[in-house]
C-alpha positions as CSV (number, residue, x, y, z in Angstrom):
1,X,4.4,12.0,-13.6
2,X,4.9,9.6,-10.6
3,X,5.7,6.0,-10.4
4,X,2.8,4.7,-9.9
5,X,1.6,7.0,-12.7
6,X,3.3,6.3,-15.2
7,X,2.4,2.2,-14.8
8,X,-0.9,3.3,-14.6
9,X,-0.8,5.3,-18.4
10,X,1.3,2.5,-19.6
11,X,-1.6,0.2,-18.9
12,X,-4.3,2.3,-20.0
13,X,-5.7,0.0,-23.1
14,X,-4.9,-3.3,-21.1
15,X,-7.0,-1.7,-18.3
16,X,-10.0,-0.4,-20.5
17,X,-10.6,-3.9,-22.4
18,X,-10.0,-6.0,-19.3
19,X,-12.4,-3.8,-16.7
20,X,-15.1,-3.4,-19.6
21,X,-15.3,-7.1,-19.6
22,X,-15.3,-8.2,-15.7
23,X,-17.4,-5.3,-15.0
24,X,-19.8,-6.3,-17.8
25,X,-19.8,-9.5,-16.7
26,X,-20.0,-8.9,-12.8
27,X,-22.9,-6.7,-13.3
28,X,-24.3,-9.5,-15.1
29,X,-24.2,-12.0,-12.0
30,X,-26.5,-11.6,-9.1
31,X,-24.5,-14.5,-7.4
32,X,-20.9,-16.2,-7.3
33,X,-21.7,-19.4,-9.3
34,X,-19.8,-21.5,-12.2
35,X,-21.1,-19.5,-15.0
36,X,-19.4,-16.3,-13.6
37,X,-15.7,-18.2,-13.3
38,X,-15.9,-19.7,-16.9
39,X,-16.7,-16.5,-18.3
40,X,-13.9,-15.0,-16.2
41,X,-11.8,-17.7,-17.4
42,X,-12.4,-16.5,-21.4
43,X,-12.3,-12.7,-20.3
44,X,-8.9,-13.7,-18.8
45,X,-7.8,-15.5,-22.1
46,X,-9.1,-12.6,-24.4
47,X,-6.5,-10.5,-22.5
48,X,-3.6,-12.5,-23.7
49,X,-2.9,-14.2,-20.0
50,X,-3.0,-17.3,-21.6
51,X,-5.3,-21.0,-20.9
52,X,-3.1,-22.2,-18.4
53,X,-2.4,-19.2,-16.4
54,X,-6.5,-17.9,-16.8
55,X,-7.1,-21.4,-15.6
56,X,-4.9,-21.2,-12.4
57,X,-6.1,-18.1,-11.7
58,X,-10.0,-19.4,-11.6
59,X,-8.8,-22.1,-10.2
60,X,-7.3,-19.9,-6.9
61,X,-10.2,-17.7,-7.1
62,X,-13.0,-20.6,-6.8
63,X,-10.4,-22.0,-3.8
64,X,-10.3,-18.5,-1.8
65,X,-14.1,-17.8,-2.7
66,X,-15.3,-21.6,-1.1
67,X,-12.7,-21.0,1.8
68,X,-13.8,-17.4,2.7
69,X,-17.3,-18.1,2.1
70,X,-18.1,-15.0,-0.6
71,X,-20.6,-14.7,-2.2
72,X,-21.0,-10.6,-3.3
73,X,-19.7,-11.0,-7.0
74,X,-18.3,-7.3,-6.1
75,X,-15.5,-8.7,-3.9
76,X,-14.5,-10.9,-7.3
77,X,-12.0,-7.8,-8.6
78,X,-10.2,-7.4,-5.1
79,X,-9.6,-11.1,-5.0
80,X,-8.1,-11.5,-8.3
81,X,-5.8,-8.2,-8.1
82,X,-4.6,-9.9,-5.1
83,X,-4.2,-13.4,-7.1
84,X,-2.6,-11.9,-9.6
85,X,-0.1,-9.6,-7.2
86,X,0.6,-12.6,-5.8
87,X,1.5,-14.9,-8.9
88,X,3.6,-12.0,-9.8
89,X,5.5,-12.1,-6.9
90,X,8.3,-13.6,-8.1
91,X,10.9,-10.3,-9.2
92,X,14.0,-9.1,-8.5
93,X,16.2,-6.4,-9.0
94,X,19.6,-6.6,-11.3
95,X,21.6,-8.1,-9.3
96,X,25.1,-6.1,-10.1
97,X,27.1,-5.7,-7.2
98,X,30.6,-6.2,-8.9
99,X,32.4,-3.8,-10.4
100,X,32.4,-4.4,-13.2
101,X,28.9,-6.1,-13.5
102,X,27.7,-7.4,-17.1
103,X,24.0,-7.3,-18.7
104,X,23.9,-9.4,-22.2
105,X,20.4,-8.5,-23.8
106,X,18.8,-10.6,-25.3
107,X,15.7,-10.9,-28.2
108,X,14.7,-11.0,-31.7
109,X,14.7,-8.1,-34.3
110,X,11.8,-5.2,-33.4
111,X,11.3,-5.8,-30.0
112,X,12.9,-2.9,-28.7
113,X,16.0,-4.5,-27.8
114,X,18.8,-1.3,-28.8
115,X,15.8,1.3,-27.1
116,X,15.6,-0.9,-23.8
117,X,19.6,-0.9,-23.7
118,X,19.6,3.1,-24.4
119,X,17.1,3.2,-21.4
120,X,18.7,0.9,-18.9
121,X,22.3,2.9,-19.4
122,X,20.1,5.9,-18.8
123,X,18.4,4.5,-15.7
124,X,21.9,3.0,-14.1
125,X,23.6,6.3,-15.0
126,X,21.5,8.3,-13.4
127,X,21.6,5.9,-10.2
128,X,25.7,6.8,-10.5
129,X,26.8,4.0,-12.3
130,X,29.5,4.7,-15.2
131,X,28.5,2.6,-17.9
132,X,29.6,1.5,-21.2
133,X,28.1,-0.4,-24.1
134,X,28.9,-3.3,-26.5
135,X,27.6,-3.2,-29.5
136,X,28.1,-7.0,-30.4
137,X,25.2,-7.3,-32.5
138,X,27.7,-7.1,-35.6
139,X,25.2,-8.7,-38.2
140,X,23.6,-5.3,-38.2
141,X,24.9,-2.2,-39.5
142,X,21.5,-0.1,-38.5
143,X,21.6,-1.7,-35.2
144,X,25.4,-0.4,-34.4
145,X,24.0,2.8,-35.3
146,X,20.9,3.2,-33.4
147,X,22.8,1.9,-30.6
148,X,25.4,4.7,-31.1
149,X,22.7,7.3,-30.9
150,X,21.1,6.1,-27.4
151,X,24.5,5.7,-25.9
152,X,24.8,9.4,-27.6
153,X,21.3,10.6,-25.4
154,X,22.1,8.5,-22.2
155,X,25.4,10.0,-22.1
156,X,27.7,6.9,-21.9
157,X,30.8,5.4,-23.4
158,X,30.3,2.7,-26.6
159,X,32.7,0.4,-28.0
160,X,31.9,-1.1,-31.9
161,X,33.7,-2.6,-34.8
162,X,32.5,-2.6,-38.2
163,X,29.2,-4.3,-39.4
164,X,30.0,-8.1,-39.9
165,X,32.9,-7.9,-36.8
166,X,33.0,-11.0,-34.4
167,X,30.9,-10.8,-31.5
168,X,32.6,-11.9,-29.3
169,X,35.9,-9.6,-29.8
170,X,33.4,-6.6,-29.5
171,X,32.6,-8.3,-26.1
172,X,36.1,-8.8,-25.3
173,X,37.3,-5.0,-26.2
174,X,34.3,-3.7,-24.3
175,X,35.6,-5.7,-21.2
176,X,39.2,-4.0,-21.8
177,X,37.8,-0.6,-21.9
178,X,35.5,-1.0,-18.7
179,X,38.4,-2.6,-16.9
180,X,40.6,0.2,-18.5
181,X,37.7,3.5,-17.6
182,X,36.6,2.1,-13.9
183,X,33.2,0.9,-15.5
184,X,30.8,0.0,-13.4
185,X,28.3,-1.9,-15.5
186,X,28.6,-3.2,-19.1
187,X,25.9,-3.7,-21.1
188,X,26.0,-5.8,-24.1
189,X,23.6,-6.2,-27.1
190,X,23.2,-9.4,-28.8
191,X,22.2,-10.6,-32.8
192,X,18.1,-10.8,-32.8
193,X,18.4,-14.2,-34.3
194,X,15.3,-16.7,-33.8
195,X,15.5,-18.7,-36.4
196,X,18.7,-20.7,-36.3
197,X,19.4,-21.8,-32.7
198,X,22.4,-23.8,-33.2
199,X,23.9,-20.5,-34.3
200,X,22.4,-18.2,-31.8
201,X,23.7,-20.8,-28.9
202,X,27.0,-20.9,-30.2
203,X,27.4,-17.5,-30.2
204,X,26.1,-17.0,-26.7
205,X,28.3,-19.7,-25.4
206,X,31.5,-18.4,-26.9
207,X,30.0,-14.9,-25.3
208,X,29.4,-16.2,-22.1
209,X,33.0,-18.1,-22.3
210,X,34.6,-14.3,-22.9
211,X,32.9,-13.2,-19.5
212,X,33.8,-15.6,-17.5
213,X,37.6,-16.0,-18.5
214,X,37.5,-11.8,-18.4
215,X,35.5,-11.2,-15.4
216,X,35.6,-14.5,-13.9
217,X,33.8,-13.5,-10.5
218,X,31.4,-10.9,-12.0
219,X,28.2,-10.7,-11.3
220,X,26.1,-11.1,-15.3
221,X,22.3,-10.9,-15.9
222,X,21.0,-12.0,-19.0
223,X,18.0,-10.3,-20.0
224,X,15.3,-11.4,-22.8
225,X,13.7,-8.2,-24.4
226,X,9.9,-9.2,-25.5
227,X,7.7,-6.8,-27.2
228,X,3.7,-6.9,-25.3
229,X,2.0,-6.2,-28.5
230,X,2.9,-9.6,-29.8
231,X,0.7,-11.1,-26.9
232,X,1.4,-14.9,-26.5
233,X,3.5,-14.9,-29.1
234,X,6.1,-13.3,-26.6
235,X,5.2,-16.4,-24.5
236,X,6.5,-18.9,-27.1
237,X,9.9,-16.6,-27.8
238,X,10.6,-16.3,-24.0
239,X,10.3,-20.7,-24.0
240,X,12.4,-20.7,-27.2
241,X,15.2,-18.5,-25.6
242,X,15.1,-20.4,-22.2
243,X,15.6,-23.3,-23.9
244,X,19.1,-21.9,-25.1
245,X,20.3,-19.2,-22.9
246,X,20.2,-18.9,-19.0
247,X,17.8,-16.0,-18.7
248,X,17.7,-14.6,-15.4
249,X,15.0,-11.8,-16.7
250,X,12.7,-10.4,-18.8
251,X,12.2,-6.9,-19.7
252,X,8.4,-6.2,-21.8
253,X,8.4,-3.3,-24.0
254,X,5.4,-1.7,-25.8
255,X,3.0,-1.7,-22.8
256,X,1.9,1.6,-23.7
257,X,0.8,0.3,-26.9
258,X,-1.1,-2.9,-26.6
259,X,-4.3,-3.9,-24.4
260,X,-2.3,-6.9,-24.1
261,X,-0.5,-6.5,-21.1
262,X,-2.3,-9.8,-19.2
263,X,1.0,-11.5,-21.2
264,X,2.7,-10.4,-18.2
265,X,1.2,-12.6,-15.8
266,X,1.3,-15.1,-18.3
267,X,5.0,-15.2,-18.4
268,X,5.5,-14.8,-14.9
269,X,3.4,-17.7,-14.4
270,X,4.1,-20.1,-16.9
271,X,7.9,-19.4,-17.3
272,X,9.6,-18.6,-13.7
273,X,11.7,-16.0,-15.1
274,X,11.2,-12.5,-13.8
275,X,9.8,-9.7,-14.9
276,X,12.7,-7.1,-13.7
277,X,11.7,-4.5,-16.2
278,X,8.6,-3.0,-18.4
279,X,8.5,-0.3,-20.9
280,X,5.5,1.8,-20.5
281,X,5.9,5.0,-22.9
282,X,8.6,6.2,-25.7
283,X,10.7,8.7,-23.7
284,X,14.1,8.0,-22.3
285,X,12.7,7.6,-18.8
286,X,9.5,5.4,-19.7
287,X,11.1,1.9,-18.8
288,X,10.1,0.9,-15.2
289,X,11.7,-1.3,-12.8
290,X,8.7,-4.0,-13.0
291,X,6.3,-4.0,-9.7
292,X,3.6,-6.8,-9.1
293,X,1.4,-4.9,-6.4
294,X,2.0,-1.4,-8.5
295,X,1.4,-3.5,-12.0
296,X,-1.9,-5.4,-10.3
297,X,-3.3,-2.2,-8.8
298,X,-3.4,-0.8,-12.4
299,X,-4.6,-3.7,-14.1
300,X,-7.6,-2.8,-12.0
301,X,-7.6,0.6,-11.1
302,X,-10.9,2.4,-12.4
303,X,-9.8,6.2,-11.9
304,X,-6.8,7.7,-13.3
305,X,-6.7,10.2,-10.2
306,X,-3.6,9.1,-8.9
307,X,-0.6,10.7,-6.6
């Protein structure tokens, strides 16, 4: 299955409920007038993008409509793809050019965090990176485990202490042995911890404090790990952990599963963090390096005939 593909089959019930609506309602609309943009707004809304991001999208949409005199309802799907393409705009690759380079992944509990980091050492291995793993999330014994068994199908290197271990010595020892085994990227998972900030920013802190004495002139993305099905509630997680932790991206698992995949834009939007990855299916090579003209062409795409 091709790139473009496997986006596509990843959006598959985001498409359906979204297209069923604006097709429903376009068909409905002899003419471009207010009704149709307030029903687009709720459509919009319905699909988890979110009131203020639905709103700016109308907004753009009534803007591009009056300036470019249209007035076939048709042309109303084009527009927005290109709307939306463009509010998406805003992505980047991992920026890792050091060697070695350090991802800390971030998130709460269920998300996907350990299968994203399983993934990513997959993806960056098979690019001909040598990568190791931290597993510093120590308050978990089932989470030093699962992470043992990724690193185990992705075929790298793992360094872990036993459950209830200090964080940040894991970090540190991972550091020594990528230093020690010419590592070029380490990748470090994180406690899932929501609910007591204090403690999950001192613990990032004293992590981020490890790096930089370590690997003072490394390059180190921080990425937040959101699950899609959880719709705006990913929103309010992603504001939550920007408030404490420098996020410099966000990777959206579960695509596949939800028809909620509007979040996306949403976040994009409404956060100015990027989207640099997306999960879009179970298997080892199902998460995606994120693409805003790819991820708005299927949002909209009504055949699944593709190359």
């Amino acid at each position: 299955m091709g790139f473009f593909s496997k986006i596509s089959e990843g959006l598959k019930k985001t498409r359906a409920n979204f297209l069923e609506a604006v097709d429903g309602l376009l068909k409905g609309h002899a003419k471009i007038d207010e009704e149709l943009f307030e029903e687009l707004e709720e459509i919009l809304i319905m699909c988890d993008v979110g009131m203020t991001t639905a709103s700016s999208i109308c907004e753009e949409l009534r803007k591009q409509v009056k300036e470019q005199k249209v007035t076939d309802p048709d042309k109303i799907k084009e527009m927005m793809q290109e709307i939306i393409a463009e509010m998406l705009s805003n992505t980047e690759g991992l920026k890792l050019n050091t060697k070695p380079s350090v991802i800390l992944i971030i998130g709460v509990n269920g998300v996907g965090k350990t299968t994203t980091i399983g993934k990513l050492a997959a993806l960056l291995k098979a690019e001909g990176k040598k990568v190791i793993l931290g597993a510093a999330d120590t308050f978990r014994a089932a989470a030093i485990d699962q992470l043992g068994i990724w690193a185990e199908r992705a075929g790298v290197d793992m360094v872990k202490h036993n459950e209830g271990s200090d964080p940040g010595a894991v970090v540190y020892d991972t550091i020594a042995a990528a230093k020690s085994r010419g590592a070029d990227v380490i990748i470090c998972d994180t406690a899932g911890r929501l609910h007591n900030k204090k403690n999950l920013m001192d613990e990032l802190a004293k992590i981020s404090r490890i790096i930089s004495r370590e690997l003072p002139d490394s390059d180190v993305e921080t990425l937040l790990v959101l699950d899609a099905t959880t719709g705006q509630n990913a929103v309010n997680q992603a504001r939550e952990f920007k408030n404490t932790a420098n996020i410099t991206g966000i990777v959206l698992t579960k695509l596949d599963g939800t028809a909620r995949g509007g979040v996306v834009i949403s976040i994009a939007n409404e956060l100015k963090v990027p989207v640099k990855f997306i999960g879009v299916g179970e298997r080892i090579d199902d998460l995606q390096p994120f693409d805003p003209k790819a991820f708005a062409k299927a949002m909209f795409e009504n055949t699944m005939e593709f190359n």
